[in-house]
C-alpha angles and dihedrals in degrees: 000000000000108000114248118225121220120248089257084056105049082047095054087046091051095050088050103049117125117260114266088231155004089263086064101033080056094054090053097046085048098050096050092048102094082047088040098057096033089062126023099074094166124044106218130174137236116291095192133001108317088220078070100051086044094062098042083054090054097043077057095050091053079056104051096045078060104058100029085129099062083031098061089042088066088042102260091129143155103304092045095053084049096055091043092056087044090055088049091050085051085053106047081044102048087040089052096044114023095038118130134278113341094314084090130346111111089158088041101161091231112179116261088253088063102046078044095057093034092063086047106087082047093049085060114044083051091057086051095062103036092055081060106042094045106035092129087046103057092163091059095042091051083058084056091046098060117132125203093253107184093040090232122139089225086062101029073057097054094040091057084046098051085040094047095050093044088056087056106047084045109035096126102056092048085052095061085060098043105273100156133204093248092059086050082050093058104048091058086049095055088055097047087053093049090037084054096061086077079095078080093065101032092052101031089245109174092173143340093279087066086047095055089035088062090048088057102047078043086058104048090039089059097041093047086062087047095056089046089048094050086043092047087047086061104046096047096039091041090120098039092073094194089046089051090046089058093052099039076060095069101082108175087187097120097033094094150021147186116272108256124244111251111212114242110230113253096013134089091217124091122238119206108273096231125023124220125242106263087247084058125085128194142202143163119297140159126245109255118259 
């Protein structure tokens, strides 16, 4: 039988969903920044899967919507527990979209060379059949034919639209020579990968390093509440033994560690694994208990 979720649940779940879109994920991020900054004093990175430490955040966060009466009495209010739940919601985003290697990603900053090669295969199959389907047209086949000639994503951008928008006003004639759905699939599909590199410009995104490097400030952001909400939960349930047992449960040890040093060829001497962007600034903390 599936398992039903309380109310509370079902709430805590609500207020920790990922962002739709870059445009949100960028009010949130916005929004936590003065916090952001104030707080994480030292960028770590993820000690075990973050799917785990995102379920233990949101086990806190039930928690701590049960309790909001003995929490704001110790001065853990509203507006804590707000920006708590927006640090979880960070977190489930920039894991979803800014995770390593093809397991997550889907706004994986990839080079333009890669989102270029990667439409290629499709450019051409299209051509293939529009030579076919319009060999009496030439005019129109040549459309089908175009090339991203300057190897630029702004253009590689414009060129799936145009396509994509030529595959749509003729699809039935590319289906009398074989043109399937999945090909029209994928061409959406294309644009919707080159369109999403628009993460680049709303974050300020130069490579994939930047990217992880944001995940990582996201996951020690989000932690570090963690670790202020559990605290709060003590101090303001001291005396309610059941309720301090609840919060004493939520142990944030393995959720993060220092960033490793990575070896420069050549040099005895360690070099910091992963570089902050020139606007952030970094000191000396401790991992959350």
């Amino acid at each position: 039988m599936p398992i039903e979720l309380s109310a509370a649940q079902l709430t805590v779940l609500h207020d920790t969903r990922e962002a739709v879109d870059p445009a949100e994920f960028q009010v949130l991020l916005d929004h936590a920044q003065p916090e952001m900054d104030r707080i994480v004093r030292e960028v770590q990175e993820p000690n075990q899967p973050i799917s785990t430490t995102l379920i233990e955040l949101r086990d806190l966060a039930l928690t701590v919507s049960a309790y909001g009466a003995p929490l704001a009495a110790v001065n853990y209010g509203p507006e804590r527990r707000a920006l708590f739940c927006d640090g979880i919601r960070l977190l489930a985003t920039a894991d979803l979209w800014l995770g390593e290697g093809t397991r997550t990603g889907i706004f994986r900053v990839r080079s333009v060379d890669d989102v270029i090669k990667a439409s290629r295969p499709w450019r051409a199959r299209l051509k293939a059949c529009a030579a076919q389907a319009f060999a009496f047209e030439p005019d129109i086949a040549e459309q089908f034919a175009d090339v991203n000639s300057t190897g630029t994503l702004d253009e590689e951008k414009r060129d799936l639209k145009v396509l994509n928008e030529l595959v749509k006003q003729h699809e039935g004639q590319l289906a009398q020579v074989g043109m399937k759905s999945e090909v029209i699939a994928q061409g959406k599909a294309l644009l919707d990968e080159a369109s999403g590199r628009d993460l680049l410009g709303v974050l300020g995104l130069r490579n994939q390093e930047e990217a992880l490097f944001l995940r990582n400030r996201i996951v020690t952001y989000a932690t570090l509440l963690g670790a202020e909400a559990r605290a709060a939960g003590i101090n303001g349930c001291f005396d309610d033994p059941d309720a301090k047992r609840r919060f004493e449960a939520a142990s944030f040890r393995n959720a993060l560690r220092r960033l490793r040093p990575k070896r420069r060829s050549g040099s005895a001497e360690d070099a910091p694994a992963t570089d902050a962007p020139a606007t952030t600034s970094q000191a000396n903390g401790a991992t959350p208990s």
